[in-house]
N, C-alpha and C positions, 0 to 999 in steps of 0.2 A: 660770658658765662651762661651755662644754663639753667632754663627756669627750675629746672628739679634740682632738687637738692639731695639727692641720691640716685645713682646712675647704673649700670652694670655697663660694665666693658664687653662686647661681647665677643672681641678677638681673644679675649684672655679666658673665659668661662669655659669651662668642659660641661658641666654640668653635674658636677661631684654631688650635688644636693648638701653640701654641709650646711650651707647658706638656709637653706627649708628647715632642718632639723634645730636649727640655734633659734631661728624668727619667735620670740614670743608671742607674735600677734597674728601667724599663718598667713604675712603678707606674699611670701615668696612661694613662687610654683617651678618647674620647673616646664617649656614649653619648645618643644623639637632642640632638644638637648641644650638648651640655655634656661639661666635663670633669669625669671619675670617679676618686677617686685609693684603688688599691687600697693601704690601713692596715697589710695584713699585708707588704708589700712595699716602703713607702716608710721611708726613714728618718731624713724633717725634714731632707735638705742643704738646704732651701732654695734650689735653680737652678729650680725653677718659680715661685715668688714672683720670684724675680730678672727671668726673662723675662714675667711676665703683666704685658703693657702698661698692661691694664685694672683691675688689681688685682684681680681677683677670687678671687686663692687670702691665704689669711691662716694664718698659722702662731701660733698659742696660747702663751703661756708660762705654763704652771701654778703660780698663786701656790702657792711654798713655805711647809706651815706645820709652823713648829718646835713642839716638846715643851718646853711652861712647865712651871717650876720644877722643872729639872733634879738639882736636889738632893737633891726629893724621892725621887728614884729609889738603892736601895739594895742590894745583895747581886750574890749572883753565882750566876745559877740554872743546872744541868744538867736536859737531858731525859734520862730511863733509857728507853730503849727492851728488850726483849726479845728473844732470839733462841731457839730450840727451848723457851721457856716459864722462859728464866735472863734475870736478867739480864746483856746484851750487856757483852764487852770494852771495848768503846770508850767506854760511859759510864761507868765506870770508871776508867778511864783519864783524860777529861776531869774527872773529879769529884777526881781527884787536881791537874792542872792549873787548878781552878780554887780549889783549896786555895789557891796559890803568887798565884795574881790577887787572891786577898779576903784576901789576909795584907798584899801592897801598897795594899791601896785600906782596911784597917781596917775589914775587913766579915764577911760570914757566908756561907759556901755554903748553896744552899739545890737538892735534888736535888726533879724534877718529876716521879711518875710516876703512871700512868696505868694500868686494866688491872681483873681481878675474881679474888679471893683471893690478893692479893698485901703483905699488912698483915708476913706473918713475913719474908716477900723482902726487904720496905721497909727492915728492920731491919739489913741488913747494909751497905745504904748508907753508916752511920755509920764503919767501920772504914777505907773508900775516901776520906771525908771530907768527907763531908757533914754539916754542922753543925744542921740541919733536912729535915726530907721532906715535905711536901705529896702527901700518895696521893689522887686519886678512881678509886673501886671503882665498879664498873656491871657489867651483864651483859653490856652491850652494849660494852663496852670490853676485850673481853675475846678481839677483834682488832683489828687495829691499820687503821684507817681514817681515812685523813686528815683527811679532812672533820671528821671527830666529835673528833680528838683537838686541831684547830685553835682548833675553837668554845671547846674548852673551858681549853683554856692562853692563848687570847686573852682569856677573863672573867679568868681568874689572874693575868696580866700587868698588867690594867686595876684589879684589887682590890690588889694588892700592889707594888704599881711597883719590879721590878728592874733591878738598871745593866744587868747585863749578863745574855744569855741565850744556852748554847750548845749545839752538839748535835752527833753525829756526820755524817762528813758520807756516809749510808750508803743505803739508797733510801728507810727512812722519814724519816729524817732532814729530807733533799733535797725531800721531798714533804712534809710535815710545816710546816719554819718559814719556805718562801718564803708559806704561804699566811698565816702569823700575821705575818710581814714586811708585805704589803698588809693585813689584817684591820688592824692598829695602828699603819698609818705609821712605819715606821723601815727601816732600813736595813738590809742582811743583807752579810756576806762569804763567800763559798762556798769550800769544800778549800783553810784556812787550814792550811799549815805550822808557824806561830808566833804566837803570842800571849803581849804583852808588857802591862804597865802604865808609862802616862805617869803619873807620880802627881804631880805639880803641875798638871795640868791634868784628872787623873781622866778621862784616854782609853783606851779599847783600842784597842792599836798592834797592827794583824791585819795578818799577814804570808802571802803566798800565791803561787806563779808566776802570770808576766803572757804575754803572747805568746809562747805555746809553750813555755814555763818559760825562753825566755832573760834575764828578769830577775825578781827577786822584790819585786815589792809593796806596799807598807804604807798600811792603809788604815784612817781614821779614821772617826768617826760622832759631829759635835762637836754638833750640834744637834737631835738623837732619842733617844728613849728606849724599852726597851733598846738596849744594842750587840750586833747579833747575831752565831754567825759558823757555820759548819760545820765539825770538823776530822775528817781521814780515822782511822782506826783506825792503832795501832800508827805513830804523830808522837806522841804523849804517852805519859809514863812514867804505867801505875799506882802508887799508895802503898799502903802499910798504916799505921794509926794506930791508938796504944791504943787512944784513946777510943772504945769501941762503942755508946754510949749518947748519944741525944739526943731532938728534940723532933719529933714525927711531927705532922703537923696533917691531920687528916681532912676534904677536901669536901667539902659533898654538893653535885650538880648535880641538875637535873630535866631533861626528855626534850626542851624547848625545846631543845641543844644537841646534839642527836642527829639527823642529816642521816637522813630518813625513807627518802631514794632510793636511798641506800649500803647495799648489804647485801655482806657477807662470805661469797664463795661456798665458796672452796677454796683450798689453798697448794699449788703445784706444784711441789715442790725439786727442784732441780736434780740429777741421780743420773749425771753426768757426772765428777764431780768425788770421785776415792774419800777424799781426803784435802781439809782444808780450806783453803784456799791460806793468809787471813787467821791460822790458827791454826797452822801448818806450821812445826816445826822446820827442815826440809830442805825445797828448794823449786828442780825441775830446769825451766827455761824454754827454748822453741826461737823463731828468728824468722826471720825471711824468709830465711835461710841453708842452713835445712830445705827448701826450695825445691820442698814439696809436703806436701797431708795427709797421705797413707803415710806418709810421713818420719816423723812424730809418734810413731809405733811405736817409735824409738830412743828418745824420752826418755820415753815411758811407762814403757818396759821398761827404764832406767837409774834411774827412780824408784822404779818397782816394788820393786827389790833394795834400793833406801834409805828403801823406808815414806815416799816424798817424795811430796806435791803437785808435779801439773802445772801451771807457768804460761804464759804468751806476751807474745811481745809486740803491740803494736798490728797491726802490719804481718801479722802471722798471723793475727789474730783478721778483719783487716778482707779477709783472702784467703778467709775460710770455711772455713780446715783448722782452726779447732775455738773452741767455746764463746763468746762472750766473758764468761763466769762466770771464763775462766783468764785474762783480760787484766791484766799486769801493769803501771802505769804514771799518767802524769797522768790518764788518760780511763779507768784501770781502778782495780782496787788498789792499795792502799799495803801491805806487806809489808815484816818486820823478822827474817827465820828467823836461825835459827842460822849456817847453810849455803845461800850462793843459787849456784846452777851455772848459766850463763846460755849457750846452745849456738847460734853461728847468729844472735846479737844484737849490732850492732852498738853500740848503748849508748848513743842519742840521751836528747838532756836528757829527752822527755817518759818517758820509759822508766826514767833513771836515776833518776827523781823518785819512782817507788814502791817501786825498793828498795833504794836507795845508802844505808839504814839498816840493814842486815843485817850480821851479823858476821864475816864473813869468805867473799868474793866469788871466785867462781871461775868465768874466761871462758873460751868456748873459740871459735876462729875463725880464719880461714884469713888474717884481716887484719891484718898487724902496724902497724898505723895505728889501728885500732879504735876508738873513743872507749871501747869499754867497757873496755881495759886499763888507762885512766887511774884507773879505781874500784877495778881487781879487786885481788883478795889474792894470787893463784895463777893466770897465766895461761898458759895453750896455744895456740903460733900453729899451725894445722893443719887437716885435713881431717875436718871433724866425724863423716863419713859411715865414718871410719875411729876415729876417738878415743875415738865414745863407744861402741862397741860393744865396742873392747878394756877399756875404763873398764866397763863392765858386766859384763863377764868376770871380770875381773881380782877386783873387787868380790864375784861369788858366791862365787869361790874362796879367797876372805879371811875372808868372814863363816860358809863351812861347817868351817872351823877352830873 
């Protein structure tokens, strides 16, 4: 069968153009009297089959082939990814959460990592709750490249058949298991909120916003193996467990797995961001209410006096008054501070969806309608451009006591 899933015949095509004139999405041209249907732009409605008289467009249905002997498949794997040369929050975090999924399903965590002199790191996995480690050490893994790290947790997956497989949902993450997702045929759920076990039927029930976050989700994976999912950082609780001791299993791979064309040039951190938003006790965000990038100087300088990260919202980030390293929300970070000050936001779902986990929410806006007052802990209805600058004041003169 072929790879496209939409084809033209071209001994049958005259090139009537009915096929152009029906395309809702102006994929189809016509080109030395045939039709051409652009693939990046059509997407399978089928109103040009409808209207070719002639038959000459044919729409493909790709046999489905499910994962036999589903049984076979066992545990509950996290990736550990790294960050400044530690390991990352979020796997962590997921390795605690996937404790609470293999205690339902009567199984074993099994943590994935990848990377070179990382055998004594490996070892602290076990206190987070990982019941086994799987390390392969290389030189060459010793940055994180998708390609190479794909190759080689897709031989892992195919030697060990795990149920489930999860990972943060962060930019390696994100780049990372949609390509092991296509490498092994299964299914993926991306910036899952929740994750549940059906345990009569041995599913993962992945919970995640759908259309704009206005409803949430749940989504299965009854006929592939693993389940995969992405979850964002700071949605799961990390654990501590006595146990610090378990079974480390050593790979070796060879350089067949190692994308020859991938080289690791350089890492550009971002030096925008003086505080870490994801890691941020205290975290002051401004949104289209600041109603210019100058403006941003009030809550830099309202953070500044509070050692806070700067965050935004969508609506700021996508005005170019600053970063989107500071976006906070569905399409940005997920964030859980202590302290979240939100200045100038009005509080749409996709915005409250990365930090209506924070513990105790303080809004400030001129809107006493606001959706964001429905979250917050401490609101102010008011003139931001006046609130926070006394709020800053106020604050120096408190803290030089």
């Amino acid at each position: 069968m072929s790879k496209e899933a939409i084809k033209v015949i071209e001994e049958k095509c005259t090139g009537c153009g009915l096929c152009v004139k029906a395309c809702p999405f102006s994929a189809i041209s016509i080109v030395k009297k045939k039709a051409v249907i652009d693939l990046e732009k059509c997407n399978l409605c089928g109103a040009c089959k409808e209207v070719c008289k002639l038959k000459a467009i044919v729409i493909f249905k790709p046999e489905i082939v499910k994962t036999k002997k589903l049984d076979e498949y066992k545990g509950v794997w996290v990736f550990v990814e790294e960050e400044d040369g530690e390991i990352a929050g979020v796997s962590c975090e997921l390795l605690g959460k996937a404790k609470r999924l293999a205690s339902d399903l009567e199984s074993e965590v099994v943590a994935v990592y990848l990377g070179f002199n990382i055998k004594e790191k490996a070892k602290r996995l076990f206190s987070k709750g990982a019941d086994k480690v799987i390390i392969v050490e290389k030189e060459e893994l010793k940055n994180f490249i998708a390609e190479n790290y794909a190759n080689i947790i897709s031989y892992l997956i195919k030697k060990y058949k795990p149920e489930i497989f999860l990972a943060g949902a962060t930019s390696q993450g994100r780049s990372l298991v949609s390509r092991i997702a296509v490498n092994i045929h299964t299914g993926l759920t991306a910036d899952c909120t929740g994750l549940d076990i059906d345990k009569e039927r041995r599913l993962l029930i992945q919970t995640r916003p759908a259309f704009g976050g206005n409803i949430m989700a749940q989504i299965i994976t009854p006929n592939f193996r693993p389940q995969m999912a992405t979850v964002r950082g700071k949605v799961m609780k990390e654990i501590e467990v006595e146990n610090e001791k378990g079974e480390v299993i050593e790979e070796k791979i060879d350089d067949n797995f190692i994308d020859k064309r991938v080289k690791f040039l350089e890492f550009i951190r971002d030096v925008t961001s003086k505080v870490d938003l994801t890691e941020a006790d205290i975290i002051v965000s401004g949104g289209r209410g600041l109603g210019g990038k100058e403006n941003f100087k009030l809550i830099e300088e309202l953070a500044g006096v509070l050692g806070a990260a700067v965050g935004a919202s969508r609506a700021a980030v996508d005005s170019g008054w600053i970063p989107y390293s500071h976006q906070v929300g569905q399409t940005g970070r997920t964030v859980a501070p202590k302290i979240y000050i939100a200045c100038g936001i009005s509080g749409q779902i996709q915005h409250l969806v990365g930090m209506q986990s924070s513990k105790f929410i303080v809004a400030i806006n001129k809107d006493p309608e606001a959706p964001i007052f429905k979250v917050a802990d401490f609101g102010i209805v008011g003139d931001l451009f006046k609130i926070v600058p006394l709020l800053t004041k106020r604050l120096k003169e408190e803290l030089k006591k």
